[in-house]
ROGULO-395793 format. One line per field, with one value per residue: residue number from 1; residue in one letter; x, y, z of N, C-alpha, C in turn. Coordinates in steps of 0.02 Angstrom, whole numbers, padded with zeros to 5 digits. Example, Ala and Ser with C-alpha at 12.3 -4.5 7.8 and 13.67 -1.06 7.14 Angstrom:
BEGIN
i c(1 / 2) $
aa c(A / S) $
n.X c(00660 / 00642) $
n.Y c(-00284 / -00112) $
n.Z c(00390 / 00354) $
ca.X c(00615 / 00684) $
ca.Y c(-00225 / -00053) $
ca.Z c(00390 / 00357) $
c.X c(00660 / 00645) $
c.Y c(-00165 / 00002) $
c.Z c(00390 / 00394) $
This chain:
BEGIN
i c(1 / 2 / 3 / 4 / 5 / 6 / 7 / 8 / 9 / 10 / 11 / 12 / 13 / 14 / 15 / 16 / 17 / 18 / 19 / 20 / 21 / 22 / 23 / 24 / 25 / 26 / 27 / 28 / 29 / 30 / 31 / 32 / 33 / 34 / 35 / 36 / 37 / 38 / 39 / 40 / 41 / 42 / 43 / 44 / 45 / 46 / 47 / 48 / 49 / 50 / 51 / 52 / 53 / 54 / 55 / 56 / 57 / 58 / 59 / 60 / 61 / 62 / 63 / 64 / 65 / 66 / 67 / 68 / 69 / 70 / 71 / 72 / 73 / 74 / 75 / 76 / 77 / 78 / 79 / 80 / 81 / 82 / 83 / 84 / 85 / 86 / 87 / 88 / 89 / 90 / 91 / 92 / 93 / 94 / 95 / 96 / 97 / 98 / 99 / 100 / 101 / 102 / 103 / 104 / 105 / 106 / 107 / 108 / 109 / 110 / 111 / 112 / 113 / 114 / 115 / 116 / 117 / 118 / 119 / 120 / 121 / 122 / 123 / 124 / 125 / 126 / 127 / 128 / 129 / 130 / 131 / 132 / 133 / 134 / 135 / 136 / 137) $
aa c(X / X / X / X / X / X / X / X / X / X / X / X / X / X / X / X / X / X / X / X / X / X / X / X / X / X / X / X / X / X / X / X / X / X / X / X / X / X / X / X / X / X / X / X / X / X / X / X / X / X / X / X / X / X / X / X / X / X / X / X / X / X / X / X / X / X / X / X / X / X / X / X / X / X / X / X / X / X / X / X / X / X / X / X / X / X / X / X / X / X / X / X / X / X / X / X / X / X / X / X / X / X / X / X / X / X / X / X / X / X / X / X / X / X / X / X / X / X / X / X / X / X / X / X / X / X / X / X / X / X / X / X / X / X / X / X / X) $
n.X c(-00660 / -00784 / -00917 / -00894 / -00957 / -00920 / -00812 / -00658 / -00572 / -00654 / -00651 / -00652 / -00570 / -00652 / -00741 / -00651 / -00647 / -00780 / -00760 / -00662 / -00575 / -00496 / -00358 / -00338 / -00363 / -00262 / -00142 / -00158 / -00210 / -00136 / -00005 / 00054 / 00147 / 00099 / 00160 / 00266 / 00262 / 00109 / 00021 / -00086 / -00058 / 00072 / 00094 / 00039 / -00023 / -00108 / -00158 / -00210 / -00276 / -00193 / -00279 / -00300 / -00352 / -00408 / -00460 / -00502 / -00409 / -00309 / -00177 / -00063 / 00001 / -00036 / 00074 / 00197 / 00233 / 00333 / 00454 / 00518 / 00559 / 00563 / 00445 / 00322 / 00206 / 00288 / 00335 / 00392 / 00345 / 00232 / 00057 / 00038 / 00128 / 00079 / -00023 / 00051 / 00124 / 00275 / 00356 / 00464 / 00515 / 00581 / 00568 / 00590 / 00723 / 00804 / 00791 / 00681 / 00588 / 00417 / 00294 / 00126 / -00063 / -00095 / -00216 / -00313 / -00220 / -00161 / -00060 / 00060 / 00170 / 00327 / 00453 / 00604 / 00774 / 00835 / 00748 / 00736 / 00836 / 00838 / 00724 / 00660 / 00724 / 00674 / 00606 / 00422 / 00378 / 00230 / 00093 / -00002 / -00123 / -00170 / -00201 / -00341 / -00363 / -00401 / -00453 / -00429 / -00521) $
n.Y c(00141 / 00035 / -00085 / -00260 / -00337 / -00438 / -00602 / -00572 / -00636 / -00652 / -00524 / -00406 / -00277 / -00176 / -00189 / -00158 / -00018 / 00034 / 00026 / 00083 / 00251 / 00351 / 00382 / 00269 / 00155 / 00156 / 00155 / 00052 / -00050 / -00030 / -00026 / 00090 / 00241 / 00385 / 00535 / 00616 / 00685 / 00710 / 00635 / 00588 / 00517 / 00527 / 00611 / 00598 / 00573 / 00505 / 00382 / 00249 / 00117 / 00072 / 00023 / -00087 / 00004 / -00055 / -00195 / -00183 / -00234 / -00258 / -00173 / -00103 / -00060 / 00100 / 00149 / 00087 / 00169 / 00275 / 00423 / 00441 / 00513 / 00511 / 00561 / 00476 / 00370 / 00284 / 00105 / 00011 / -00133 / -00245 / -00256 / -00411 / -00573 / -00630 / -00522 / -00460 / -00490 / -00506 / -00447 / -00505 / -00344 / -00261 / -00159 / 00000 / -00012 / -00060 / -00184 / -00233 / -00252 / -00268 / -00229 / -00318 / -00313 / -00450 / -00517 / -00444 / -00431 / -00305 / -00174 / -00097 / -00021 / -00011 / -00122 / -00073 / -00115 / -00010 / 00041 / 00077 / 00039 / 00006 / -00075 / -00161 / -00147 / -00131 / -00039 / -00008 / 00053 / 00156 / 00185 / 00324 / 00304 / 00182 / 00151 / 00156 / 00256 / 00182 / 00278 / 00267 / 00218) $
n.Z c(-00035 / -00093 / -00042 / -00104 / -00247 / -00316 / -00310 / -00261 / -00361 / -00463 / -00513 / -00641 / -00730 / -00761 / -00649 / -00574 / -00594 / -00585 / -00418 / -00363 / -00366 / -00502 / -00478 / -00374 / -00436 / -00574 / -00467 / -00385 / -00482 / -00595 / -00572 / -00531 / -00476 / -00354 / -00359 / -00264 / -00068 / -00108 / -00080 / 00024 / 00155 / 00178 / 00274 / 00380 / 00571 / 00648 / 00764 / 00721 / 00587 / 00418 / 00289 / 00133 / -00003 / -00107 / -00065 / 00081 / 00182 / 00325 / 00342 / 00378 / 00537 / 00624 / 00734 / 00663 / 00580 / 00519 / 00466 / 00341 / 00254 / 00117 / 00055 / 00039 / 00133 / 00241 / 00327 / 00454 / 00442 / 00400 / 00481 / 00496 / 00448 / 00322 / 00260 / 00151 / 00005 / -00099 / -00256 / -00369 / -00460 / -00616 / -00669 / -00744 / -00743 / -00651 / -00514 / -00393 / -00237 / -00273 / -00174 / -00137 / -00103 / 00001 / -00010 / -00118 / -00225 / -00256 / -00306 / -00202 / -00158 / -00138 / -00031 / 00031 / 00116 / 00186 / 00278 / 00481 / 00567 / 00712 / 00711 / 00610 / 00502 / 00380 / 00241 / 00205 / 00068 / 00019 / -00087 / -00050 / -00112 / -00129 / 00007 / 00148 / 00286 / 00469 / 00593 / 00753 / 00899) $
ca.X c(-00677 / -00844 / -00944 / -00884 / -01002 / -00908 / -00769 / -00607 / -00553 / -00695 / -00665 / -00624 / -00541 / -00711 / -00764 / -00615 / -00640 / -00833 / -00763 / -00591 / -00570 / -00441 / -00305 / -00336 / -00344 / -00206 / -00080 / -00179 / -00204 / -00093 / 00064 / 00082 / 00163 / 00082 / 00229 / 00320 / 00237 / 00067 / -00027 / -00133 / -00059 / 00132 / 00126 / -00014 / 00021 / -00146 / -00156 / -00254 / -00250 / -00201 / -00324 / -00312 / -00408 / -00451 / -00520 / -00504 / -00384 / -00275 / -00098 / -00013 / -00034 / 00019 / 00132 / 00235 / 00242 / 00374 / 00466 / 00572 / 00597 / 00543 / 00377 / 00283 / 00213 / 00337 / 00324 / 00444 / 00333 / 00139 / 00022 / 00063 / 00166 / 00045 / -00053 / 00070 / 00159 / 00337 / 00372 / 00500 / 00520 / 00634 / 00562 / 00637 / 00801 / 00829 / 00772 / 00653 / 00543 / 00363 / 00226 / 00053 / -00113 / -00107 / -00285 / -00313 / -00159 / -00159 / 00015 / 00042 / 00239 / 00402 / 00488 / 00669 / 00806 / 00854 / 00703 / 00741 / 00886 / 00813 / 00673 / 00649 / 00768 / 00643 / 00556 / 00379 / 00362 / 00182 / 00067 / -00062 / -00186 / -00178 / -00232 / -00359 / -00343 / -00459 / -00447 / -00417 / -00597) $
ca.Y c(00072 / 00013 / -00150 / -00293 / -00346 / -00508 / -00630 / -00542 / -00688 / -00642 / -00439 / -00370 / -00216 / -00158 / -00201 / -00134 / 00041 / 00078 / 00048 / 00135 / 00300 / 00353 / 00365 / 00201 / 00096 / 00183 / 00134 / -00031 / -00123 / -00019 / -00026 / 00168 / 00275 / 00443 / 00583 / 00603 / 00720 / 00720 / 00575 / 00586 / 00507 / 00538 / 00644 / 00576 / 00547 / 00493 / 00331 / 00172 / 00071 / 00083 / -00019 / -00095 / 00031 / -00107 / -00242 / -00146 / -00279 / -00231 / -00203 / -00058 / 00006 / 00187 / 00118 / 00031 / 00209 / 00325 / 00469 / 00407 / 00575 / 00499 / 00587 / 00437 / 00343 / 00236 / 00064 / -00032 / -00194 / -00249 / -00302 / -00481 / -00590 / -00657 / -00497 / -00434 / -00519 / -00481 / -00491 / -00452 / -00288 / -00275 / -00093 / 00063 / -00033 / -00067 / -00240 / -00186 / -00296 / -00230 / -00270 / -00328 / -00326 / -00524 / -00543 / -00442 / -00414 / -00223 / -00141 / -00045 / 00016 / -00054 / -00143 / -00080 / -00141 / 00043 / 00052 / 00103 / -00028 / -00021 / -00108 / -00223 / -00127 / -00132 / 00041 / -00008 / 00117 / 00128 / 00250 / 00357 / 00295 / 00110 / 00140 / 00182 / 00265 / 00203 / 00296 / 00206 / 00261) $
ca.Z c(-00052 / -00083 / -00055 / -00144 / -00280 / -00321 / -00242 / -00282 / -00398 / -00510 / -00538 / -00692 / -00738 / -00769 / -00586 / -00523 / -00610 / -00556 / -00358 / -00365 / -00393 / -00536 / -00453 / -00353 / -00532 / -00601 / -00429 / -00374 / -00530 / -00646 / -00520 / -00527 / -00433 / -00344 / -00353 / -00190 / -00039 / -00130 / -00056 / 00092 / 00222 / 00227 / 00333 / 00432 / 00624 / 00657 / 00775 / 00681 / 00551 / 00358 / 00270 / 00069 / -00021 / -00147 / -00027 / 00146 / 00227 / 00352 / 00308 / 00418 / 00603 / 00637 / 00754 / 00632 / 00505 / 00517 / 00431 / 00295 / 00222 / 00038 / 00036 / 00030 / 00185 / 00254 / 00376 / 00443 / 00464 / 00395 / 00520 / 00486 / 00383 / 00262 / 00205 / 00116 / -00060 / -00120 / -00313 / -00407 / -00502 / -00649 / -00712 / -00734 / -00761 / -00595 / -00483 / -00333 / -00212 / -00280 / -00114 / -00168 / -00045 / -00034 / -00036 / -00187 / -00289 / -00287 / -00298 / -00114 / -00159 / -00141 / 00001 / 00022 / 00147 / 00199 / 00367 / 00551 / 00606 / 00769 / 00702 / 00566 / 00472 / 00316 / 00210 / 00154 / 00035 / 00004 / -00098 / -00002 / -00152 / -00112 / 00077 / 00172 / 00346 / 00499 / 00628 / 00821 / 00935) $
c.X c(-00751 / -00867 / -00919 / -00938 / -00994 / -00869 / -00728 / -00563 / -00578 / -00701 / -00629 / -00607 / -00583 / -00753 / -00715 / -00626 / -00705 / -00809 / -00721 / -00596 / -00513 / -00379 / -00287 / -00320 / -00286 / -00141 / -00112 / -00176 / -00181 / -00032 / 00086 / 00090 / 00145 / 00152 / 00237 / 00283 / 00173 / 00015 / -00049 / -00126 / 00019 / 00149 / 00080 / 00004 / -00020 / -00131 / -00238 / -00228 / -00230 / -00212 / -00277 / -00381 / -00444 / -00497 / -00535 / -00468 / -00329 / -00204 / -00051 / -00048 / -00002 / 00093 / 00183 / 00260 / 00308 / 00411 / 00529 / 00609 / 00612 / 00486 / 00323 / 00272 / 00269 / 00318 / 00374 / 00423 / 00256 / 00129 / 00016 / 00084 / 00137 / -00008 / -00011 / 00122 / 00218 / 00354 / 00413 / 00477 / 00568 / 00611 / 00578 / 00701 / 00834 / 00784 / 00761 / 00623 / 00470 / 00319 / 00153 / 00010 / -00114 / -00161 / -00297 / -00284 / -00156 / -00105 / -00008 / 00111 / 00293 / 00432 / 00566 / 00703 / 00840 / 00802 / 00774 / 00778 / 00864 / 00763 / 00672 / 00728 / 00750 / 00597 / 00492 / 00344 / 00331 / 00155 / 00010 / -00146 / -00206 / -00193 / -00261 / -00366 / -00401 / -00434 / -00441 / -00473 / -00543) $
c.Y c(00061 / -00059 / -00179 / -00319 / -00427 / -00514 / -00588 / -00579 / -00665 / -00542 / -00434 / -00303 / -00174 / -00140 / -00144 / -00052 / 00076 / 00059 / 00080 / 00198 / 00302 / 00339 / 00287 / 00153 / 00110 / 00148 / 00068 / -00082 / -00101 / -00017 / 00031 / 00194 / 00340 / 00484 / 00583 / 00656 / 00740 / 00673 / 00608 / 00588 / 00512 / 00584 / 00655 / 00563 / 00526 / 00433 / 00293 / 00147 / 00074 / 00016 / -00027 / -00052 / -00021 / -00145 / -00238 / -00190 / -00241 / -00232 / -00170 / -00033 / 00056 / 00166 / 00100 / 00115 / 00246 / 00370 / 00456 / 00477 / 00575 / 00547 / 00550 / 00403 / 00275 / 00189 / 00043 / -00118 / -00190 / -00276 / -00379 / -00503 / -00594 / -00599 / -00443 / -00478 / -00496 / -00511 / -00437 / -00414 / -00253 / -00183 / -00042 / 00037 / -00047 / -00150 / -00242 / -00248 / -00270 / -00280 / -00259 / -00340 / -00402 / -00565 / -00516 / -00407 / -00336 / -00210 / -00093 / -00007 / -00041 / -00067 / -00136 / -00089 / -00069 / 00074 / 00061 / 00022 / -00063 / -00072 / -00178 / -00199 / -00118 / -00041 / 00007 / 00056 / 00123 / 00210 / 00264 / 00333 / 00202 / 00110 / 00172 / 00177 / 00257 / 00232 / 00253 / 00259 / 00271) $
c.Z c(-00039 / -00084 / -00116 / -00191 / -00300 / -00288 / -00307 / -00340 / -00471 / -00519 / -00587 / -00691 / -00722 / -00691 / -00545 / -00523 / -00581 / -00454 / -00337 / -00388 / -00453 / -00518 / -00407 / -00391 / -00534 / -00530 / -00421 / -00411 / -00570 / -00621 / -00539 / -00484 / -00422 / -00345 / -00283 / -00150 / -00064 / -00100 / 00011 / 00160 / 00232 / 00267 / 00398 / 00497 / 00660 / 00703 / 00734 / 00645 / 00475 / 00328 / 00172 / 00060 / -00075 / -00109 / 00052 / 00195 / 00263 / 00354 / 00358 / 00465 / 00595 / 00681 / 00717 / 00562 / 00547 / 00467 / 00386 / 00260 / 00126 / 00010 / 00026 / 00114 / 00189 / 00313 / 00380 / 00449 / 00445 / 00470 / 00544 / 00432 / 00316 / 00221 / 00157 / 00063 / -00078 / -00193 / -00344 / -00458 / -00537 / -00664 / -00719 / -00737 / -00695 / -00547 / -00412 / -00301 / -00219 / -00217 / -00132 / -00097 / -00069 / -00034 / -00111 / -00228 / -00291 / -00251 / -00233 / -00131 / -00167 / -00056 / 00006 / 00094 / 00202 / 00256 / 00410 / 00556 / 00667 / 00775 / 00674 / 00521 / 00387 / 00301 / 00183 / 00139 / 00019 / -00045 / -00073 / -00056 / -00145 / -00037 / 00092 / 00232 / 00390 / 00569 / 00690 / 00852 / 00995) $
């Protein structure tokens, strides 16, 4: 993620494509999905934070990830209630909870009901191309 150039209100596709890499566009603002065990960080065990690679807001602690056994990083809980969006997702023929960064709209994965019981009991199923990882000093 690089410096913002405008307010996030005001980016175009155009905007979005010279600060995203390919694959970032393509899952962030095209709601695509990376293939399964290919991303970055599922199998990250790093302690910090996983950032919006679009607008670098903070969405997931390490704390909160665990091993879902999808191939994708898995949470059972954002950082707080409000930066993350829930909208429905009719596609693929099936009716999903798609989760948006809720500052700036970029697809992060799917929300399913099938998490750690002990917990929240929620999967956020995210892709390793919609976050970036900061490390804890």
């Amino acid at each position: 993620m690089t410096d913002m150039k405008k307010p996030i209100e005001e980016m175009t596709d155009d905007d979005w494509r010279e600060q995203l890499t390919e694959e970032q566009f393509r899952v962030l603002r095209e709601q695509g999905t990376e293939p399964a065990f290919s991303g970055i960080y599922w199998d990250n065990h790093d302690d910090g934070v996983y950032r919006c690679a679009g607008c670098n807001t903070p969405l997931f602690e390490s704390s909160s990830k665990f091993e879902s056994g999808s191939g994708w990083p898995s949470f059972d809980k954002p950082v707080a209630d409000d930066v993350i969006e829930e909208v429905t997702d009719t596609s693929h023929g099936m009716k999903r909870s798609e989760i948006r960064c809720a500052k700036c709209g970029g697809h992060v994965g799917h929300v399913f009901p099938d998490g750690p019981r002990a917990t929240t009991g929620l999967r956020y199923c995210t892709n390793s191309a919609s976050l970036q990882f900061e490390e804890k000093e």
